[in-house]
Each structure stands twice: as structure tokens, then as C-alpha cells.
N, C-alpha and C positions, 0 to 999 in steps of 0.2 A: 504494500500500500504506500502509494506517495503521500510527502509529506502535506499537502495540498487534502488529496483527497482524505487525509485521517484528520486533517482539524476539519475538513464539512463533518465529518460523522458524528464530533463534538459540538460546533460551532450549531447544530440545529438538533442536537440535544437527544442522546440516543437512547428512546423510550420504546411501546411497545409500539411496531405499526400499526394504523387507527384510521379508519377516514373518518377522524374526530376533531376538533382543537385541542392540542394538550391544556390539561387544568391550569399548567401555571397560565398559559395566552389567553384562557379561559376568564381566572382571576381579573389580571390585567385589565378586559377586557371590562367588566366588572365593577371594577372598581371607578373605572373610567367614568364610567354610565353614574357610578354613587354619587362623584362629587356632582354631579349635573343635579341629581336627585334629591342630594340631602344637603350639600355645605351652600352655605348663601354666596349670592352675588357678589361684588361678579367672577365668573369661575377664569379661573385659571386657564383652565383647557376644557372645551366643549368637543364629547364625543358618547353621543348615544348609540353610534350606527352598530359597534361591536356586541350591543344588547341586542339590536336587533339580529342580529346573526346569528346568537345562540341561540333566541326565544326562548330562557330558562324557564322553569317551571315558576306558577304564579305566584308559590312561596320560597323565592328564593333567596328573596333581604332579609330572610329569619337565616340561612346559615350560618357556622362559628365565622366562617374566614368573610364575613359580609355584614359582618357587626359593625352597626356607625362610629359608633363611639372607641371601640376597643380597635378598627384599624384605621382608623384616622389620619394617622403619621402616614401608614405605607400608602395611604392612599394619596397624599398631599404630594410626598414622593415619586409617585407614578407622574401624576398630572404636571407634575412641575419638569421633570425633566423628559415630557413630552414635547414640553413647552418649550424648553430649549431646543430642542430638536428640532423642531417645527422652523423655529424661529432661523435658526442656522442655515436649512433646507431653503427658504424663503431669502437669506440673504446671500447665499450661493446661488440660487438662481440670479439674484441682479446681478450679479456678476457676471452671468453670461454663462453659467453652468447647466449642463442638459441632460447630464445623468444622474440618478438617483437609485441606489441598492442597500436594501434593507437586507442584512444578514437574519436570518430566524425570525422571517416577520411576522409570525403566528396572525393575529386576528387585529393587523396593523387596518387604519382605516384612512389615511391620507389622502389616499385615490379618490375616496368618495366624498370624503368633507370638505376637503380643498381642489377640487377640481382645476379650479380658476387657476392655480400653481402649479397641480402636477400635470395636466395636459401644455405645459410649458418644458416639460422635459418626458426622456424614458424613465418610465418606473420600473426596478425592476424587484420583487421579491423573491427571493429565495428562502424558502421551505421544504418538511419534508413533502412526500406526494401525497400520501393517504390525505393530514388536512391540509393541502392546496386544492386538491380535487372536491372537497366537501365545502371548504371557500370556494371555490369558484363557483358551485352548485349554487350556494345560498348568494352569492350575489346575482347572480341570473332570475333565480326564485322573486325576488327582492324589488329587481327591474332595474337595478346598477348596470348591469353589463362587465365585459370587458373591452374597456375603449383600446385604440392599436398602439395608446402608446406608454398603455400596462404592460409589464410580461410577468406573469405568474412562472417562476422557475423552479421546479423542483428536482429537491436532489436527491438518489436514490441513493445516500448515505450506506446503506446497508451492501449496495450491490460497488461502494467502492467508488463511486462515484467523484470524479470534479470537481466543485464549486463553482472556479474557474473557466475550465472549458463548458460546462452547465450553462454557463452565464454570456459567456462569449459566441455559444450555439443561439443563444436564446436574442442575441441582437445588440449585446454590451457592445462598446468602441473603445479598447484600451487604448485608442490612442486618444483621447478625448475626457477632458477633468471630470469627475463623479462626485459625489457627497456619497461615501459608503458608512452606516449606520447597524452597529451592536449594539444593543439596550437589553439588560437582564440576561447575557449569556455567559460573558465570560469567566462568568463562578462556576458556570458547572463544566469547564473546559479544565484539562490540563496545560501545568505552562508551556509543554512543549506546542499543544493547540495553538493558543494564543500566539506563541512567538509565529508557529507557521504562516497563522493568518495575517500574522505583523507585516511577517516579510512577502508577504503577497499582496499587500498593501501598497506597501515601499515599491513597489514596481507601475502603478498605476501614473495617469500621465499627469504631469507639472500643473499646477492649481487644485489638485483634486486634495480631497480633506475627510479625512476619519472622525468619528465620533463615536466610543467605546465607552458602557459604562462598568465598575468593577467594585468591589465588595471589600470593605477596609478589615485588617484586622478588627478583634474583640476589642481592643485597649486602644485603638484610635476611636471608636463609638463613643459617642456621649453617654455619662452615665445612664440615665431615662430611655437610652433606647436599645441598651445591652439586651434586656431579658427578652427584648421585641426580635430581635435578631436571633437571641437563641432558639426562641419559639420558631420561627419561621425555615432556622437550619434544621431543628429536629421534622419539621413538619416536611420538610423537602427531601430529608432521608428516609422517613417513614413510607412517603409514596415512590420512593425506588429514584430520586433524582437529585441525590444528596449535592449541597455545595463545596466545589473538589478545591478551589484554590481563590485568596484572598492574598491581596496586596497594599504594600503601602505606597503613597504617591512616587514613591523615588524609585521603590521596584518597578512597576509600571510604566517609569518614564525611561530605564534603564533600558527594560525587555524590550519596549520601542524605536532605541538608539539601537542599540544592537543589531534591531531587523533591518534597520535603514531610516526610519523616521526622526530625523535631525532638531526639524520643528514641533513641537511639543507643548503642549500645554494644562494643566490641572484645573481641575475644574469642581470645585467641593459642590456638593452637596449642601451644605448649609448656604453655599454663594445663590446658591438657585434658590432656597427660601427665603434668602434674603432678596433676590430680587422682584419673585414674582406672588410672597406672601407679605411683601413690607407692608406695615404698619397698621395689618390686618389682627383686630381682637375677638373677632365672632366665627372663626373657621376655625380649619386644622393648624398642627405646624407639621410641617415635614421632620420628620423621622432623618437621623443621619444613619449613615453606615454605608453609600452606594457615592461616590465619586465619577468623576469622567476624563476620561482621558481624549483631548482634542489633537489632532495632528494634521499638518497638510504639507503635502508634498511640493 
């Protein structure tokens, strides 16, 4: 197995095959929909569409992991560094950038919220196949479509599969700047994963820019959100998708350099509650422990 093909098999998170959503894109999805539902005006990040996708059963805000009150942080957390994302996506388009690839983009919903942005570039997501195939269904079901200048990319992880030529079959232009985008994966990656996907990164063409997010040690967590963190690692190994590796910002920026990523940049967590929950006293606060790592080529 190349090294390539063995961070896809991490990089989209290797559970059972399903033409399902995995419960974490599930969650995610979830919670997305809460802040819209439960935390007041004005939201952060507005995305109902991934509610509609699942159509959960009608008591599903009684669930433990859909509790208002008790995840609130991870919630604020989601939404905030959507928001970054979003916001990045948005300003590398003015730039003149025209690709757009979501590594593991489970039940990503940009396509359809922001239209107006992403029919400005190729979107490309890369997933496994079981839930791309059941996305794709329920967005047709739904009356989304898929416009031409979506590409649902799946990688068949298990058969050994790509990423890379996956991507590059599916209409990618490495020779042409990207915004490539990890969010919630690289904890369940190994380092050697990560580096591979680093250094396949580092190859991408001149302007193009990364955005990784990653999992701090225990002892860099604020004290309030330790036990939130431990819950949520036991709760990931219990369902078979324990979190494998956590970094601290200088690791992260290291295993970056190493791959070839020169330009770099740290990006906490708390920066992002601070910018997009300031001086808010009637919501959540974001929950620390998930960082980002920014780079561009």
C-alpha cells in the first residue's frame, strides 16, 4: 500500500462499510441544526440542511449526545470553526481561487447553502462510497441535485484506493491553487497518516492553502473542558473509533515543515470564540481542546 493510499484509508476514517452517515458526520450534522434550534440570535453558523438529510426520528433532541445544555461547548465549537472555514473558502475565492476539496466530508453542506460561492468554483468531496452514495441519494430525494460543478469523490479506502488519483480522475487540476479542508479527522489518523497527507499537500500548486483541524493534549485543555474531552475520547472508543493521536501546536507545525509546508500558521480555538462569540452573554462558549492548523503553499 502506498503511502498516499494508506493515509485515504485513515484520512476518511476506517469504520464499518454502510451506505449510512457515520454517527460522528451524523452528530456534527446535529448539532449544526441545534445551534439554529436552541442558542439565540444571531447564530454563528446557519445550517439546517444536514437535519434534513438525516430526517432523525421525531425524538431525537431527547438523546444523551443532543443535550442543550450539557453539549453546548462542543456545539459552539462545531459552529465556530465552520465559520472559519466558510469564511477562508469565501476569501480564497476572491482571490481568484477555483478549487475547493473537503477531505472526509461526511454530511458537509456548502454546496447547498452557499450556492452563490460554490458554483464559483469545483467542489470536490471526498468520502467513503457506501455514505456518498446515500448522500447523493438524499440530495436528489430532497430536489438539491448534483450541479457539474460538484464532484462527489469516493474512495474505496478498503480496496486501497488513491485519494489523489481519486481526485485527479474525478476533475481536480493540480496544476491550479485549491483551499483543501480537514475538520475532525486528524485525531483519528496516525502520525505517519497525517505526515503523508502533509506531504501531498506540499505538492499542490503555488497559492493553494490547507486548513487542518487537531486535538491538543489533556494538559493544554482548559481546566472546564478536561472531563468534556474525556467523555467524548471514551465515547469514540467505545463505538470502535477511538482518538489515535493529539498534538501540541509546535508538533503540528513541525510535522508540516517536515512535509514541505514552510508557511504555517496556529490557529486556537479559543481565537475563534473569541472572535465569533465576543461579547456574547446569552449563548454557549466554545469548548477548547481542537486547534487548526493553516498553511499555504
Amino acid at each position: 500500500m502506498t503511502p498516499a493510499a494508506h493515509s485515504t484509508r485513515e484520512i476518511i476514517i476506517a469504520t464499518e462499510r454502510t451506505d449510512a452517515p457515520e454517527s460522528t458526520a451524523e452528530r456534527v450534522a446535529l448539532w449544526r441544526a441545534m445551534h439554529v434550534l436552541v442558542d439565540p440570535p444571531p447564530h454563528v453558523f446557519e445550517d439546517k440542511i444536514g437535519l434534513q438529510l438525516i430526517a432523525p426520528d421525531a425524538d431525537w433532541r431527547g438523546r444523551p449526545d443532543m443535550d442543550a445544555q450539557a453539549t453546548s461547548g462542543f456545539r459552539a465549537a462545531i459552529v465556530d470553526r465552520a465559520r472559519f472555514v466558510e469564511d477562508l473558502v469565501i476569501e480564497q475565492v476572491a482571490r481568484g481561487v477555483t478549487q475547493y476539496v473537503i477531505l472526509g466530508a461526511g454530511l458537509d453542506t456548502f454546496a447547498q447553502r452557499r450556492s452563490d460561492i460554490a458554483a464559483q468554483l469545483q467542489v470536490f468531496e471526498v468520502d467513503q462510497p457506501g455514505p456518498q452514495k446515500w448522500k447523493r441519494r438524499r440530495l436528489n430525494e430532497l430536489g438539491y441535485g448534483i450541479p457539474d460543478w460538484l464532484h462527489l469523490v469516493p474512495v474505496d479506502f478498503e480496496a486501497s484506493e488513491s485519494w489523489w488519483q481519486k481526485l485527479s480522475d474525478g476533475g481536480f487540476d493540480p496544476g491550479r491553487p485549491a483551499v483543501v479542508v480537514s475538520t475532525g479527522v486528524s485525531h483519528y489518523l496516525t502520525k505517519d497518516a497525517t505526515a503523508a497527507m502533509l506531504r501531498q499537500v506540499a505538492q499542490l500548486a503555488s497559492g493553494s492553502t490547507l486548513a487542518m483541524t487537531f486535538l491538543l493534549p489533556t494538559e493544554l485543555v482548559d481546566d472546564t473542558d478536561r472531563s468534556g474531552l474525556k467523555t467524548s475520547e471514551a465515547g469514540a472508543k467505545a463505538s470502535g473509533t477511538p482518538f489515535i493521536s493529539f498534538y501540541t501546536p509546535s508538533e503540528i507545525e513541525t510535522l508540516a515543515r517536515e512535509a514541505g509546508l514552510e508557511n504555517t500558521r496556529h490557529v486556537t480555538g479559543t481565537s475563534l470564540g473569541e472572535r465569533y462569540f465576543a461579547g456574547r452573554t446569552d449563548g454557549p462558549r466554545p469548548s477548547s481542546g481542537e486547534d487548526l492548523l493553516v498553511a499555504t503553499i
